[in-house]
PDB file of N, CA, C and O in Angstrom:
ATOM      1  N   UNK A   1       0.818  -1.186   0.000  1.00  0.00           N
ATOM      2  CA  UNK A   1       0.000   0.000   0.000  1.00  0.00           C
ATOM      3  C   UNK A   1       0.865   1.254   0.000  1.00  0.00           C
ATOM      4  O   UNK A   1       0.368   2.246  -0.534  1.00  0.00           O
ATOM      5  N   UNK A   2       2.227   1.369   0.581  1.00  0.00           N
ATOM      6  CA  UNK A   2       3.190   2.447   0.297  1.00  0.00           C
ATOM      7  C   UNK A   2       2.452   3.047   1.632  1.00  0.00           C
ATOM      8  O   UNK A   2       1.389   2.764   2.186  1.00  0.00           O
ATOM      9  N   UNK A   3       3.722   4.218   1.967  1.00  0.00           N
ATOM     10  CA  UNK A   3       3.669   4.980   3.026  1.00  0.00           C
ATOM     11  C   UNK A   3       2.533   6.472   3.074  1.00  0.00           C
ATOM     12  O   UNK A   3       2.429   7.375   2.245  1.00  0.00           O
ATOM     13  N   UNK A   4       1.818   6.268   4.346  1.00  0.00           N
ATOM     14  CA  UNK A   4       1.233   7.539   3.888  1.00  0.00           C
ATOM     15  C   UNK A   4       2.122   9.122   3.187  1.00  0.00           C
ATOM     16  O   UNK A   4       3.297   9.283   2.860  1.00  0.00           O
ATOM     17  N   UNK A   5       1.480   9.635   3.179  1.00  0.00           N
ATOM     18  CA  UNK A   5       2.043  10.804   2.391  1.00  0.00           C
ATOM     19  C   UNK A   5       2.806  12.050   3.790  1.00  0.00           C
ATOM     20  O   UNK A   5       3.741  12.829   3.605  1.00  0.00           O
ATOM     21  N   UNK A   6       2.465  11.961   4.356  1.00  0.00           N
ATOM     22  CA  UNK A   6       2.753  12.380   5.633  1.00  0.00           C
ATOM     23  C   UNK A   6       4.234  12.088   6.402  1.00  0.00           C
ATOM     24  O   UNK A   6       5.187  12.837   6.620  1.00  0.00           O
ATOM     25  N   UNK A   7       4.022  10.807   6.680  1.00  0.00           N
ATOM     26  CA  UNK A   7       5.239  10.288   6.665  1.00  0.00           C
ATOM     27  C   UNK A   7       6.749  10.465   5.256  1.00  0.00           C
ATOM     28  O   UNK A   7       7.910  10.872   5.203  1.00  0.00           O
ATOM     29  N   UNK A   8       5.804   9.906   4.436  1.00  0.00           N
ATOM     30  CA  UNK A   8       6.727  10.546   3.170  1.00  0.00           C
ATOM     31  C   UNK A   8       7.715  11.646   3.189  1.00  0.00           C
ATOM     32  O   UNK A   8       8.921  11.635   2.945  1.00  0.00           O
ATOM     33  N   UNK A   9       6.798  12.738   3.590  1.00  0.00           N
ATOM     34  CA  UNK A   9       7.295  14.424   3.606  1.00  0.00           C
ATOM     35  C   UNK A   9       7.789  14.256   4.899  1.00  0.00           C
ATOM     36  O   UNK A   9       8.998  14.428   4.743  1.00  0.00           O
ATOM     37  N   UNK A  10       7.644  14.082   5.788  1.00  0.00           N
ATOM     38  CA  UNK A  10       8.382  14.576   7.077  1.00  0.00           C
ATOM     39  C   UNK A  10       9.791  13.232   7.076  1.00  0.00           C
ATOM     40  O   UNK A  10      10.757  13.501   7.790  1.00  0.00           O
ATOM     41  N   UNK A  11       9.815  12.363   6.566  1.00  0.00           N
ATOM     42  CA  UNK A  11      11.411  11.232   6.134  1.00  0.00           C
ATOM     43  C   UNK A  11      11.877  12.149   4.938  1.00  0.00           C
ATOM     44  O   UNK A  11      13.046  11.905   4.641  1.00  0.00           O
ATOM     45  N   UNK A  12      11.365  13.018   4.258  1.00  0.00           N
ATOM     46  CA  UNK A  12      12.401  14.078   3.317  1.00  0.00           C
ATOM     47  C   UNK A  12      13.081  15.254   3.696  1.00  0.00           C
ATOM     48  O   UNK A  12      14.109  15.710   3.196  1.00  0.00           O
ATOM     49  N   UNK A  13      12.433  15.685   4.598  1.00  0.00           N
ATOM     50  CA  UNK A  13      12.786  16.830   5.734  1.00  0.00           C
ATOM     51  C   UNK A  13      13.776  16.747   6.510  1.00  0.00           C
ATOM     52  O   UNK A  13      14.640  17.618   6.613  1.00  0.00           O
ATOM     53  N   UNK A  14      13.736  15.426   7.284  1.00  0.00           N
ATOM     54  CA  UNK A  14      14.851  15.336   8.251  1.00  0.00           C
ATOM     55  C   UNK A  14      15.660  14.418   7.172  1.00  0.00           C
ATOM     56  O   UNK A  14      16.723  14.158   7.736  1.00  0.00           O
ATOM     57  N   UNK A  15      15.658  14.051   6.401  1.00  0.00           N
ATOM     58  CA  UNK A  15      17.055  13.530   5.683  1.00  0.00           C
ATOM     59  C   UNK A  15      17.691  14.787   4.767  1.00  0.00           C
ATOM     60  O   UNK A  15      18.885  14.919   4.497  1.00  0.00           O
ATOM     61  N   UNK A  16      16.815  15.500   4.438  1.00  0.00           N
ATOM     62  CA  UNK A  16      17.435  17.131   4.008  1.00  0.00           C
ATOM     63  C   UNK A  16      17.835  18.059   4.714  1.00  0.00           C
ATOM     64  O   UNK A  16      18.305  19.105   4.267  1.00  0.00           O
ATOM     65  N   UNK A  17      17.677  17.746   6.072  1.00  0.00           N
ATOM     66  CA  UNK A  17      17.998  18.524   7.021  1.00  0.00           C
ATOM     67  C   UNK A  17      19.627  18.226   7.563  1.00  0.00           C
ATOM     68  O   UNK A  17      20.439  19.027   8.025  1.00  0.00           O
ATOM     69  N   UNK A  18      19.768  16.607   7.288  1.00  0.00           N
ATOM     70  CA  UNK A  18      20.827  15.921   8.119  1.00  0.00           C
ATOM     71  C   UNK A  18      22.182  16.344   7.060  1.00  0.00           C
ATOM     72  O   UNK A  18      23.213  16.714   7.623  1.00  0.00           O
ATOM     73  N   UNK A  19      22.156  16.278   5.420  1.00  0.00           N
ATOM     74  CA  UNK A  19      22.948  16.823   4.495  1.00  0.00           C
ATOM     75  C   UNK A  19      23.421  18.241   4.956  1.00  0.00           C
ATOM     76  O   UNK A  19      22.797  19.259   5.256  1.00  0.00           O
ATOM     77  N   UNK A  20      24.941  17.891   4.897  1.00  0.00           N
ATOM     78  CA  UNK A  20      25.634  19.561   4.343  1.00  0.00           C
ATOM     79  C   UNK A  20      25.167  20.186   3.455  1.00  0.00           C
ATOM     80  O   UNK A  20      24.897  19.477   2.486  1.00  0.00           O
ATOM     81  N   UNK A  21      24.852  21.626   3.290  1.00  0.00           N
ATOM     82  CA  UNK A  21      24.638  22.859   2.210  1.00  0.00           C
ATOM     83  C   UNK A  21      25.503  23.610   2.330  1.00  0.00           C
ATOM     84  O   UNK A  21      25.792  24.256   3.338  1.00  0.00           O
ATOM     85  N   UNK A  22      26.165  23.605   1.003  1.00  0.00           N
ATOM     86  CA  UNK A  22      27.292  24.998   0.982  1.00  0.00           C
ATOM     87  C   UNK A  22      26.587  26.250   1.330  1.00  0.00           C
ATOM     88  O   UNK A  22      25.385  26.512   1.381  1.00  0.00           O
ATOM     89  N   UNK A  23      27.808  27.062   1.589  1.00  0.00           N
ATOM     90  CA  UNK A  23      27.286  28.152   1.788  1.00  0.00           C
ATOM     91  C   UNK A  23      28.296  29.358   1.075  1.00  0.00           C
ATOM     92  O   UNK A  23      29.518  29.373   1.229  1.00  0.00           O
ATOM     93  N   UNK A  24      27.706  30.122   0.458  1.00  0.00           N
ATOM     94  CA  UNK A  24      28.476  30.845  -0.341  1.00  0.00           C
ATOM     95  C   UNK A  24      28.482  32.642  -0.160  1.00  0.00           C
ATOM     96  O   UNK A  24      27.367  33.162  -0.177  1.00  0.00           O
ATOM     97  N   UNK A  25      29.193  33.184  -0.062  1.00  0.00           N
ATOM     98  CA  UNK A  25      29.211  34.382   0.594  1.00  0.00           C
ATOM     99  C   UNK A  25      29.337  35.322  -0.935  1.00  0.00           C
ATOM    100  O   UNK A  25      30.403  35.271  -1.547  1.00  0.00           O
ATOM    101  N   UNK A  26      28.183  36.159  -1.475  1.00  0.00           N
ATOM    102  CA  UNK A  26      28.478  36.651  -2.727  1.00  0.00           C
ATOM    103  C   UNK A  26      28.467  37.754  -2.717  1.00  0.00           C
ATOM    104  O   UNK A  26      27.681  38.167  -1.864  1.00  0.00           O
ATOM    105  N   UNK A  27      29.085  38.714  -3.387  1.00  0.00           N
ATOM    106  CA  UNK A  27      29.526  40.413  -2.888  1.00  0.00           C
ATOM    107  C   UNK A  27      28.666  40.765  -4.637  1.00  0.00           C
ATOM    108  O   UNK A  27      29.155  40.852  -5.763  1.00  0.00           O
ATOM    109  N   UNK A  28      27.619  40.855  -4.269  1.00  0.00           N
ATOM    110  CA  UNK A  28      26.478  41.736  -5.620  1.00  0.00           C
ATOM    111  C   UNK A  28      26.728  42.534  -6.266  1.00  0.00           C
ATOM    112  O   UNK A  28      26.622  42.498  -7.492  1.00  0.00           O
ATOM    113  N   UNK A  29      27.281  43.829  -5.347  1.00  0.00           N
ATOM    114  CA  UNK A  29      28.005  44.661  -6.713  1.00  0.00           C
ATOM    115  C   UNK A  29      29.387  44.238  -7.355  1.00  0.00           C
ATOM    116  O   UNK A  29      29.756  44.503  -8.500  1.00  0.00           O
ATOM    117  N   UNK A  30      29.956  43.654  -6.561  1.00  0.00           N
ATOM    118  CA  UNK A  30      31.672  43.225  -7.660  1.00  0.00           C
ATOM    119  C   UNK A  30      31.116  42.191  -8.506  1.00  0.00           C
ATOM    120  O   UNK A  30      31.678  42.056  -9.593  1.00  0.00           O
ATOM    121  N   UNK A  31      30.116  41.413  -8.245  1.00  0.00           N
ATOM    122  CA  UNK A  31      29.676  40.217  -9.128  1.00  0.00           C
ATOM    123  C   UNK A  31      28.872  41.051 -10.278  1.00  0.00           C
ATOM    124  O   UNK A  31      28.684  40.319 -11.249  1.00  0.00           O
ATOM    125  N   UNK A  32      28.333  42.384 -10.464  1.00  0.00           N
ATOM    126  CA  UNK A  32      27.491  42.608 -11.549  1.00  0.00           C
ATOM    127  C   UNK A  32      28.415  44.150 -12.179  1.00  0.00           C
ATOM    128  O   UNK A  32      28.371  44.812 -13.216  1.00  0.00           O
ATOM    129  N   UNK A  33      29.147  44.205 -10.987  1.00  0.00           N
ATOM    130  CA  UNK A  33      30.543  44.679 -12.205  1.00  0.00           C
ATOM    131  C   UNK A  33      31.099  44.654 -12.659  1.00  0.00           C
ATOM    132  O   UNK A  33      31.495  45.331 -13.607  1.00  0.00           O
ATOM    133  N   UNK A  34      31.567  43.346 -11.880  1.00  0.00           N
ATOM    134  CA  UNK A  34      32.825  42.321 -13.380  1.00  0.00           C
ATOM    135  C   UNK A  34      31.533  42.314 -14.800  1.00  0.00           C
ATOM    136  O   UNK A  34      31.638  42.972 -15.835  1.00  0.00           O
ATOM    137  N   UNK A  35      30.528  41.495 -14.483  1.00  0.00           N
ATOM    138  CA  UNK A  35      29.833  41.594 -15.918  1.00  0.00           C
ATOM    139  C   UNK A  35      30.165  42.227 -16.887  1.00  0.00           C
ATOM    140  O   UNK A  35      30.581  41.708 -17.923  1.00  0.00           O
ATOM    141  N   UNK A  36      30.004  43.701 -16.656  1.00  0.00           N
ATOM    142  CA  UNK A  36      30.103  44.618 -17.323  1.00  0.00           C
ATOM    143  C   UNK A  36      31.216  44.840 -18.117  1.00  0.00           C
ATOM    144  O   UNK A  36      31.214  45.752 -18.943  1.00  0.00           O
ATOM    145  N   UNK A  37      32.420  43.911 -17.916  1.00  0.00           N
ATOM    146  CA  UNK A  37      33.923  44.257 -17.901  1.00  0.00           C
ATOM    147  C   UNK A  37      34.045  43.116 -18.990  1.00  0.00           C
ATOM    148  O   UNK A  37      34.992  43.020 -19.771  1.00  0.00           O
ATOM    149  N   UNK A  38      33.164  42.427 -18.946  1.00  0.00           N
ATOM    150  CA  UNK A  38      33.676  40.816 -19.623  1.00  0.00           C
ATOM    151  C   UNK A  38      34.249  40.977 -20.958  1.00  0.00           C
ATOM    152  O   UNK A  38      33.609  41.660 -21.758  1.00  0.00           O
ATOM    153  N   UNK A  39      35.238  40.510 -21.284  1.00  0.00           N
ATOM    154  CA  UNK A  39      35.977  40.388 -22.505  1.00  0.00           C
ATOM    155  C   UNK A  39      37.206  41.515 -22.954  1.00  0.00           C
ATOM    156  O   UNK A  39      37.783  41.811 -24.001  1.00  0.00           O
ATOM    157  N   UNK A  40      37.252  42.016 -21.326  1.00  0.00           N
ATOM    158  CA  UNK A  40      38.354  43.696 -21.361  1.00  0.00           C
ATOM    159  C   UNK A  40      39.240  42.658 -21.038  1.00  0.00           C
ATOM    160  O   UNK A  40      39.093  41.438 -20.979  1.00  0.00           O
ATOM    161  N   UNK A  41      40.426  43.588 -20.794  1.00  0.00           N
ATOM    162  CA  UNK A  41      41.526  43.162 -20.264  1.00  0.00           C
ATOM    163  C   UNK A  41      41.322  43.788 -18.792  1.00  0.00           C
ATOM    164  O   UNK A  41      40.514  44.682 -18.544  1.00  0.00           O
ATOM    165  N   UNK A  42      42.282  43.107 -17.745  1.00  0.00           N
ATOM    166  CA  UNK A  42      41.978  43.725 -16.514  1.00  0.00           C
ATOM    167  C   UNK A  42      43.454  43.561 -15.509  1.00  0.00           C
ATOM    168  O   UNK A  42      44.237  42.917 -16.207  1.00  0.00           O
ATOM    169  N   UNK A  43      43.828  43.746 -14.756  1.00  0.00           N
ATOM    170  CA  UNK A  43      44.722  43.285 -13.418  1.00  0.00           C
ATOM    171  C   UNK A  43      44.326  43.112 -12.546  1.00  0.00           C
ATOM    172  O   UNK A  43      44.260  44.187 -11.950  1.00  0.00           O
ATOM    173  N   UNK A  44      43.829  42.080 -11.787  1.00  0.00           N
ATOM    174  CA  UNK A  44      43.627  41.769 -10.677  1.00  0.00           C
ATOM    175  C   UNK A  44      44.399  41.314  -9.836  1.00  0.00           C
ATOM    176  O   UNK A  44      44.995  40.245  -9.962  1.00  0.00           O
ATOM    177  N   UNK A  45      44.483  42.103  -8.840  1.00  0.00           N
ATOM    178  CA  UNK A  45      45.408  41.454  -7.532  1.00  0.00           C
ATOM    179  C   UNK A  45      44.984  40.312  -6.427  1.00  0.00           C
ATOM    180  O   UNK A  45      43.830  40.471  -6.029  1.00  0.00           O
ATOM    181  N   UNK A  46      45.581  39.352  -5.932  1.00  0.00           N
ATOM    182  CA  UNK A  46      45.103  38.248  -5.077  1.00  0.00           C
ATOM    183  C   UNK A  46      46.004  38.379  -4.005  1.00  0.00           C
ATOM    184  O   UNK A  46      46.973  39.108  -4.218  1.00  0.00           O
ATOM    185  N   UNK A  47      45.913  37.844  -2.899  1.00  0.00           N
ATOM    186  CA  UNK A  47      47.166  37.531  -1.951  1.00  0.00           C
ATOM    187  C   UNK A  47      48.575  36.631  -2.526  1.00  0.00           C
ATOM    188  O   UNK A  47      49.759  36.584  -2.191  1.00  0.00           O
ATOM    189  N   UNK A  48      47.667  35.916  -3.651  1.00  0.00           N
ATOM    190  CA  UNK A  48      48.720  35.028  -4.234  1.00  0.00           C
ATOM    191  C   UNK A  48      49.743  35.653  -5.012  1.00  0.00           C
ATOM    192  O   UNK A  48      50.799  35.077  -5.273  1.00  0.00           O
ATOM    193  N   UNK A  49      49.366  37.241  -5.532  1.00  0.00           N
ATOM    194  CA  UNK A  49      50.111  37.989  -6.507  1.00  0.00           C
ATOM    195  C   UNK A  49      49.253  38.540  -7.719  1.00  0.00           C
ATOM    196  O   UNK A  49      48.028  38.532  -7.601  1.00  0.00           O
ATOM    197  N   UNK A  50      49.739  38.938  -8.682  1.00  0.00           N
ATOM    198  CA  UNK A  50      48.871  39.858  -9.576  1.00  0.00           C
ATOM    199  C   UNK A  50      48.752  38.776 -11.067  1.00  0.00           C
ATOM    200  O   UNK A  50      49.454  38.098 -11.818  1.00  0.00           O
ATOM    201  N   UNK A  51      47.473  39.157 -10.853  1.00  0.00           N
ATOM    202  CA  UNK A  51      47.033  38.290 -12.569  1.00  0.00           C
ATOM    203  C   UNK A  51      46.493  39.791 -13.534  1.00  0.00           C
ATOM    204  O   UNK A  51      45.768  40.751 -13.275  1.00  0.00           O
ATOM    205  N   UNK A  52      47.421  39.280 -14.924  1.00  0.00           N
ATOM    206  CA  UNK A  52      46.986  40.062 -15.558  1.00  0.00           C
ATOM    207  C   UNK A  52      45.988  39.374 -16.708  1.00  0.00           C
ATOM    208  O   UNK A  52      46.304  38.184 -16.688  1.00  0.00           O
ATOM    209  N   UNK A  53      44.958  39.555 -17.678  1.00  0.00           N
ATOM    210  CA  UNK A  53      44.559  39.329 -18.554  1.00  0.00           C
ATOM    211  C   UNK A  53      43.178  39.621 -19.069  1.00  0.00           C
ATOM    212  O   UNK A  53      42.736  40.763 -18.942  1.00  0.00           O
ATOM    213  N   UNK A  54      42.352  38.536 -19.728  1.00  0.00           N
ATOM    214  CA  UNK A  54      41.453  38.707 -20.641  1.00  0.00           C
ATOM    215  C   UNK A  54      40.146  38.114 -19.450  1.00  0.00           C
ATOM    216  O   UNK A  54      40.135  36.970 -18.997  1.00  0.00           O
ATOM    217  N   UNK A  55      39.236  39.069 -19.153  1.00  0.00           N
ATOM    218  CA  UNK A  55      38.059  38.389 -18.224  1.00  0.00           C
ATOM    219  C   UNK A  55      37.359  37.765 -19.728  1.00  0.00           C
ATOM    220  O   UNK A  55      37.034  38.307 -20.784  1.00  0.00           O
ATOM    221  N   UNK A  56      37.318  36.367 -19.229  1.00  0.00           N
ATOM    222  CA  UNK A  56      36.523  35.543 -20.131  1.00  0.00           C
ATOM    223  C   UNK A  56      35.627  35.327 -19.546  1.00  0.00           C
ATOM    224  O   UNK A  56      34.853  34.808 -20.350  1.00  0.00           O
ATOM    225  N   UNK A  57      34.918  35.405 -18.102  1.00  0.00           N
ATOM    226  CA  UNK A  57      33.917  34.857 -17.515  1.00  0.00           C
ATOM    227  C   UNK A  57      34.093  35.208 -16.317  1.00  0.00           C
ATOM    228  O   UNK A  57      35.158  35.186 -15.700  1.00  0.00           O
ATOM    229  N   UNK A  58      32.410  35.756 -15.701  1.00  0.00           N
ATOM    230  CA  UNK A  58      31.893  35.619 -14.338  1.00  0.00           C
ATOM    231  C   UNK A  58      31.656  34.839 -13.779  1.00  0.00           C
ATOM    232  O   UNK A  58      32.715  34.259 -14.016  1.00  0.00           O
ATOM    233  N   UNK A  59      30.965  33.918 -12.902  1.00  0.00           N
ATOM    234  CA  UNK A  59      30.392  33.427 -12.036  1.00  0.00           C
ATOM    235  C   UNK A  59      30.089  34.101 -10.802  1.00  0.00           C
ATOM    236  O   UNK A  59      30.870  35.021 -10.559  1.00  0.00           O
ATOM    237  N   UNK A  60      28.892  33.849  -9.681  1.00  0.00           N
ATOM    238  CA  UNK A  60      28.565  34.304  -8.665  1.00  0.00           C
ATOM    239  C   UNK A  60      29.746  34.569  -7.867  1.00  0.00           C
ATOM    240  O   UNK A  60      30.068  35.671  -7.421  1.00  0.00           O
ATOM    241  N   UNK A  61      30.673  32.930  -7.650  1.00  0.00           N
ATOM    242  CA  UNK A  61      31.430  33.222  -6.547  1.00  0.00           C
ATOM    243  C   UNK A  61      33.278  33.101  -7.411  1.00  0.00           C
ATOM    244  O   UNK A  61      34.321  33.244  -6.771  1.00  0.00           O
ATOM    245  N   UNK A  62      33.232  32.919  -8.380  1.00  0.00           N
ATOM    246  CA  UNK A  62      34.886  33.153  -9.365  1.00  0.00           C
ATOM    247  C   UNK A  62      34.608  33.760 -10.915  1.00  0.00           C
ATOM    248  O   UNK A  62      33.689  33.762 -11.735  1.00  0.00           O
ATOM    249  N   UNK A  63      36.229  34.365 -10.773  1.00  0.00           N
ATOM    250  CA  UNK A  63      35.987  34.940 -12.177  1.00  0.00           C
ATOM    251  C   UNK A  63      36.876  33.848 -13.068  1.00  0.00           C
ATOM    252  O   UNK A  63      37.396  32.945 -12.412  1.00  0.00           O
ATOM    253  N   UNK A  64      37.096  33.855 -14.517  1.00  0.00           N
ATOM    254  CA  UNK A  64      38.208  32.958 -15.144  1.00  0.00           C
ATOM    255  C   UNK A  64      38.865  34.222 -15.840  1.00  0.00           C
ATOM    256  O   UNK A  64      38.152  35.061 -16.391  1.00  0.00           O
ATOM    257  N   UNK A  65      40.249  34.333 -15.800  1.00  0.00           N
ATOM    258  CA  UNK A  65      41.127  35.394 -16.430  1.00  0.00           C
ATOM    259  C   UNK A  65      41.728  34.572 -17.484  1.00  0.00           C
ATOM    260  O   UNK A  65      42.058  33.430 -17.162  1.00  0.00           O
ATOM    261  N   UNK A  66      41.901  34.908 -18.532  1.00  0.00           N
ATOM    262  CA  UNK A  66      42.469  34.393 -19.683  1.00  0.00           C
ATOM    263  C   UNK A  66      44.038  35.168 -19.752  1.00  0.00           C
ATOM    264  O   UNK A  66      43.854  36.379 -19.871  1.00  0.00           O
ATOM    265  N   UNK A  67      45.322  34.867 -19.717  1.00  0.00           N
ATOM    266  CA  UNK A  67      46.368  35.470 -19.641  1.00  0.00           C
ATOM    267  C   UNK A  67      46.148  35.403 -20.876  1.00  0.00           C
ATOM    268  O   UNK A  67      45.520  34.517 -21.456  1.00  0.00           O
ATOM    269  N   UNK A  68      46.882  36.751 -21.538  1.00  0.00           N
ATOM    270  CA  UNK A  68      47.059  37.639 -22.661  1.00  0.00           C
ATOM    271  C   UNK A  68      48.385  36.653 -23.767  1.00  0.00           C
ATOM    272  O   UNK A  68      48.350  36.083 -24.857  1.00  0.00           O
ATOM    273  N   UNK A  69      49.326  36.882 -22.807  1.00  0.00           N
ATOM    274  CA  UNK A  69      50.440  36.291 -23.428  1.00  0.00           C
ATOM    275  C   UNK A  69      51.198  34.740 -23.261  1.00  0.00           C
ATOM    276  O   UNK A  69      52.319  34.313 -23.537  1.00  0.00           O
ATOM    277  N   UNK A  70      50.351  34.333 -22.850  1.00  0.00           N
ATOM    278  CA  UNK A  70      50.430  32.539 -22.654  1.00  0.00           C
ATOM    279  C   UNK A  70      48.894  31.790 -22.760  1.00  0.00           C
ATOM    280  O   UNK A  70      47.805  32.343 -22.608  1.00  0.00           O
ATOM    281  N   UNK A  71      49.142  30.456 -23.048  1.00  0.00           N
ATOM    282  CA  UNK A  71      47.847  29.870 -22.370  1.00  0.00           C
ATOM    283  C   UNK A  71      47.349  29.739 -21.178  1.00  0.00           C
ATOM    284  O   UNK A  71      46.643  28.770 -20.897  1.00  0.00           O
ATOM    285  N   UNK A  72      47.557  30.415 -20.561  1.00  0.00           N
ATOM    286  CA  UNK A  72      47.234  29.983 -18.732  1.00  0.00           C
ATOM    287  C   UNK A  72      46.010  30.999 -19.265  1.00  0.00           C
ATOM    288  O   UNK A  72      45.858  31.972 -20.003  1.00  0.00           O
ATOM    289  N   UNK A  73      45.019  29.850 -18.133  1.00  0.00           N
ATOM    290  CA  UNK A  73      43.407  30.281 -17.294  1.00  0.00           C
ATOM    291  C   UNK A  73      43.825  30.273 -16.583  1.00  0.00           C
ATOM    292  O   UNK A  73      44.962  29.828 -16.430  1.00  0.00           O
ATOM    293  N   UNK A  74      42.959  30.883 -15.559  1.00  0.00           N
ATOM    294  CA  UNK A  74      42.974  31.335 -13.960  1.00  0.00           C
ATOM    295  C   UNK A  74      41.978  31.148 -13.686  1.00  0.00           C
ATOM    296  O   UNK A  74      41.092  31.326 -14.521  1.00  0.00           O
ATOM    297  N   UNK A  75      41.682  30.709 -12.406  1.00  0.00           N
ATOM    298  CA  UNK A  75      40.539  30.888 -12.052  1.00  0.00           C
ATOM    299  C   UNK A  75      40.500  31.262 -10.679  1.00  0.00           C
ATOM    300  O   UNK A  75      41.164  30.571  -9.906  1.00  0.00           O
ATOM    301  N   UNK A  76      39.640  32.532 -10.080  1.00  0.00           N
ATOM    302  CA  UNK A  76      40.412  33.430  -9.350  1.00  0.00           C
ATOM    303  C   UNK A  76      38.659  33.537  -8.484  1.00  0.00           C
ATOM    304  O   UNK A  76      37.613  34.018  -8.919  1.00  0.00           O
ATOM    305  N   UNK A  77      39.042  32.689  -6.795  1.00  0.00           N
ATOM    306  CA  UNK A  77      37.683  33.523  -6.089  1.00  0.00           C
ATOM    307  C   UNK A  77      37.687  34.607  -5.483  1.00  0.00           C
ATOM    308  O   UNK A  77      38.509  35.067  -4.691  1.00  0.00           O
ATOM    309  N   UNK A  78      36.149  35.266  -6.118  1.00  0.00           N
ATOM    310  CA  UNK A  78      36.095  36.703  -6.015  1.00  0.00           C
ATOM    311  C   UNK A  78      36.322  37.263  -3.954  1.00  0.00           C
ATOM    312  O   UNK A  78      36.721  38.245  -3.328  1.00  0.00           O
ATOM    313  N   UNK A  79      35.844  36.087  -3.704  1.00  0.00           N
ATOM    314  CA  UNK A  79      36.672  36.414  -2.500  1.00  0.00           C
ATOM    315  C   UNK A  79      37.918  36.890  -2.021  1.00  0.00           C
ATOM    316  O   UNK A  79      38.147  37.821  -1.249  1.00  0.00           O
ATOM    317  N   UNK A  80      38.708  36.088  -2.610  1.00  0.00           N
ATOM    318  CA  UNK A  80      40.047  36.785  -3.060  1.00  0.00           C
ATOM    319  C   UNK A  80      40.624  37.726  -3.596  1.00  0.00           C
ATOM    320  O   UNK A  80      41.758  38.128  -3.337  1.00  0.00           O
ATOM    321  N   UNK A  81      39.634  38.276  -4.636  1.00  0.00           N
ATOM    322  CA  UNK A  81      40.224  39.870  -5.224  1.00  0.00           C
ATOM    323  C   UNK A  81      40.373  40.558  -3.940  1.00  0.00           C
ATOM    324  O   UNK A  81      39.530  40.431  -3.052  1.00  0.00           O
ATOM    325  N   UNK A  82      41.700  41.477  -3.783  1.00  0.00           N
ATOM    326  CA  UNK A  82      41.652  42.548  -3.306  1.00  0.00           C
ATOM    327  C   UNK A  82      41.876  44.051  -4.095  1.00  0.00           C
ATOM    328  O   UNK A  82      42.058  45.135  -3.540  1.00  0.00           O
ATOM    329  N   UNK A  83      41.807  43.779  -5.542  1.00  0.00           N
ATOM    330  CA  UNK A  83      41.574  45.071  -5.899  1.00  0.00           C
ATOM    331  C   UNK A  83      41.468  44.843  -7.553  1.00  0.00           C
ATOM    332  O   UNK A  83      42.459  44.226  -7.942  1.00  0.00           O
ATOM    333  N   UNK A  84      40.585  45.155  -8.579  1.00  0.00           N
ATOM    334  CA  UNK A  84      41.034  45.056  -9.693  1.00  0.00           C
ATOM    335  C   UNK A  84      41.026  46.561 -10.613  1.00  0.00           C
ATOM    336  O   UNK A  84      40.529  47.612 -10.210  1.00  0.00           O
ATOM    337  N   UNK A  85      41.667  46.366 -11.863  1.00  0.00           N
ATOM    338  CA  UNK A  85      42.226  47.744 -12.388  1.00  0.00           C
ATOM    339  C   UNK A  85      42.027  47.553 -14.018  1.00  0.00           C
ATOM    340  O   UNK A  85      42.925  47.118 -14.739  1.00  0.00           O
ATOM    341  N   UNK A  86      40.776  47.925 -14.473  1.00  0.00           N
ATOM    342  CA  UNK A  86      41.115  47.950 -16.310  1.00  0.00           C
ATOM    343  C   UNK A  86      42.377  48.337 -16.515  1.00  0.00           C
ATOM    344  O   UNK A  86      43.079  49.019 -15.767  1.00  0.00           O
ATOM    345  N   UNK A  87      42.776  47.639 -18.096  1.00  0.00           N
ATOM    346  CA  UNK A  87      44.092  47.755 -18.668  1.00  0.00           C
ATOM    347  C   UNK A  87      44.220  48.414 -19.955  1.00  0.00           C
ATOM    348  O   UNK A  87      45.327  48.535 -20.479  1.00  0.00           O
TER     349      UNK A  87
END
């Protein structure tokens, strides 16, 4: 006869409850200003050191920098920018 429906929903609840959810910390205006930038050249600085190149892409929480003068991608979380600079 299968489980009432009741039961159903409340065994989806607490097994969705018991799972990890990321959690992602997103800064709205640097995320809808890079947009704007996409396909410039840029410098962005990290703690790791300075990337220079081609913004090929946003995402909520990373950008991807295309270096200019090699094949290197980057892929850089916006958490991590501490400052970027058109080129």
């Amino acid at each position: 006869m299968g489980y009432p429906q009741y039961l159903y929903r409340n065994t989806a609840t607490s097994m969705q409850m018991q799972m990890p959810q990321p959690v992602f910390h997103i800064d709205p205006y640097v995320y809808q200003t890079l947009q704007t930038v996409v396909g410039k050249k840029l410098v962005v600085d990290t703690p790791r050191g300075t990337v220079r190149g081609l913004l090929a892409d946003v995402k909520p929480d990373h950008i991807v920098i295309k270096a200019v003068d090699s094949d290197s991608t980057f892929f850089i979380r916006i958490q991590q920018i501490i400052w970027i600079m058109p080129e």
